[in-house]
MIGU-969415 format. One record per residue (C-alpha): residue in three letters; residue number from 1; x, y, z. Coordinates in steps of 0.001 Angstrom, whole numbers. Each point is the difference from the previous one (the first is absolute). Layout:
<vexbas>
<r: ala, k: NUM, u: X, v: Y, w: Z>
...
</vexbas>
This chain:
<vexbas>
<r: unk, k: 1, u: 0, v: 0, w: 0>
<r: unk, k: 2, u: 1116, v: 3452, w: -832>
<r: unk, k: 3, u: 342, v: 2783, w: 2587>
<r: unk, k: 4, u: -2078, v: 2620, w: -543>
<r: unk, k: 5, u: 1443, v: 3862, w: -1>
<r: unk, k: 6, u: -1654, v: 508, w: 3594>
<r: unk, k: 7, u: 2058, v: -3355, w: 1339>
<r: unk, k: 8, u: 3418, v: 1955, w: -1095>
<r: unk, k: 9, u: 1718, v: 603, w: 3096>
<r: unk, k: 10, u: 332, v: 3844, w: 631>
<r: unk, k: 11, u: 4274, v: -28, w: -345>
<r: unk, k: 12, u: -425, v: -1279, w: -3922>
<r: unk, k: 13, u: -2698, v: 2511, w: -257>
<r: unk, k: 14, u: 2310, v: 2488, w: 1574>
<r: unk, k: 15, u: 3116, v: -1477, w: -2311>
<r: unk, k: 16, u: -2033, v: 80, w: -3455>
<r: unk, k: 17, u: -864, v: 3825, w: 923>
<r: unk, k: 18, u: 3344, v: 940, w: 901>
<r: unk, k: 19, u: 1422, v: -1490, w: -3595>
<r: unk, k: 20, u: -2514, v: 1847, w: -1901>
<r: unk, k: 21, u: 778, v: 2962, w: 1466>
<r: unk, k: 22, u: 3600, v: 104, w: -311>
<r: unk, k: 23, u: -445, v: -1334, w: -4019>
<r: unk, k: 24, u: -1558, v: 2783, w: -55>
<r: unk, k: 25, u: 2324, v: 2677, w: 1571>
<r: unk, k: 26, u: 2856, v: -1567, w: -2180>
<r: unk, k: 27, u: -2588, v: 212, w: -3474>
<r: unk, k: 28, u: -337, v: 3822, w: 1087>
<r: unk, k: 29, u: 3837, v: 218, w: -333>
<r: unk, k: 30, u: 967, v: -809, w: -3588>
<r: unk, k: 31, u: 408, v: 2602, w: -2035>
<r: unk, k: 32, u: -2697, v: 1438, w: -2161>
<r: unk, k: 33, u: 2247, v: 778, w: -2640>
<r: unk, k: 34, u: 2872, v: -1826, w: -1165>
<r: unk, k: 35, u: 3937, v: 1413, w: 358>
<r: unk, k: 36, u: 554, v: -687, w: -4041>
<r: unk, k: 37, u: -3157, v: 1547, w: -1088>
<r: unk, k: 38, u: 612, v: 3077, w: 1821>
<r: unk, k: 39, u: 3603, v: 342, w: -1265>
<r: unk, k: 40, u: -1344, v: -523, w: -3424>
<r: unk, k: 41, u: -2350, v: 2962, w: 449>
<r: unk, k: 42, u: 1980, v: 2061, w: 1362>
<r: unk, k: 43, u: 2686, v: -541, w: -2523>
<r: unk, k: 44, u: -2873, v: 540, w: -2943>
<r: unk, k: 45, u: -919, v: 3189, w: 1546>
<r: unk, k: 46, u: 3429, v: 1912, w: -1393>
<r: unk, k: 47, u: -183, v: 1456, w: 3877>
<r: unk, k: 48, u: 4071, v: -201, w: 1420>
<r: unk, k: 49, u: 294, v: -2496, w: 2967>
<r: unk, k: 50, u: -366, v: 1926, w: 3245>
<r: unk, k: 51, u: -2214, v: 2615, w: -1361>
</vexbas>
């Protein structure tokens, strides 16, 4: 017989929250745009780096 989701002992219930919540603190950190694709714009632009 399965267990049902009330069954689940509070500390996996507690676990399973915690590792959703830090995927997705470390989702929120990648970059929204990408290191090469920004060099290539800026580059494109005709702008001098620093400026």
């Amino acid at each position: 017989m399965e267990p049902s989701q009330a069954e689940t002992p509070f500390s996996q219930l507690l676990l399973r929250w915690a590792a959703y919540q830090i995927a997705g603190f470390i989702a929120s950190m990648k970059p929204k745009h990408l290191a090469g694709q920004i060099s290539a714009d800026v580059a494109a632009s005709g702008n001098p780096t620093g400026a």
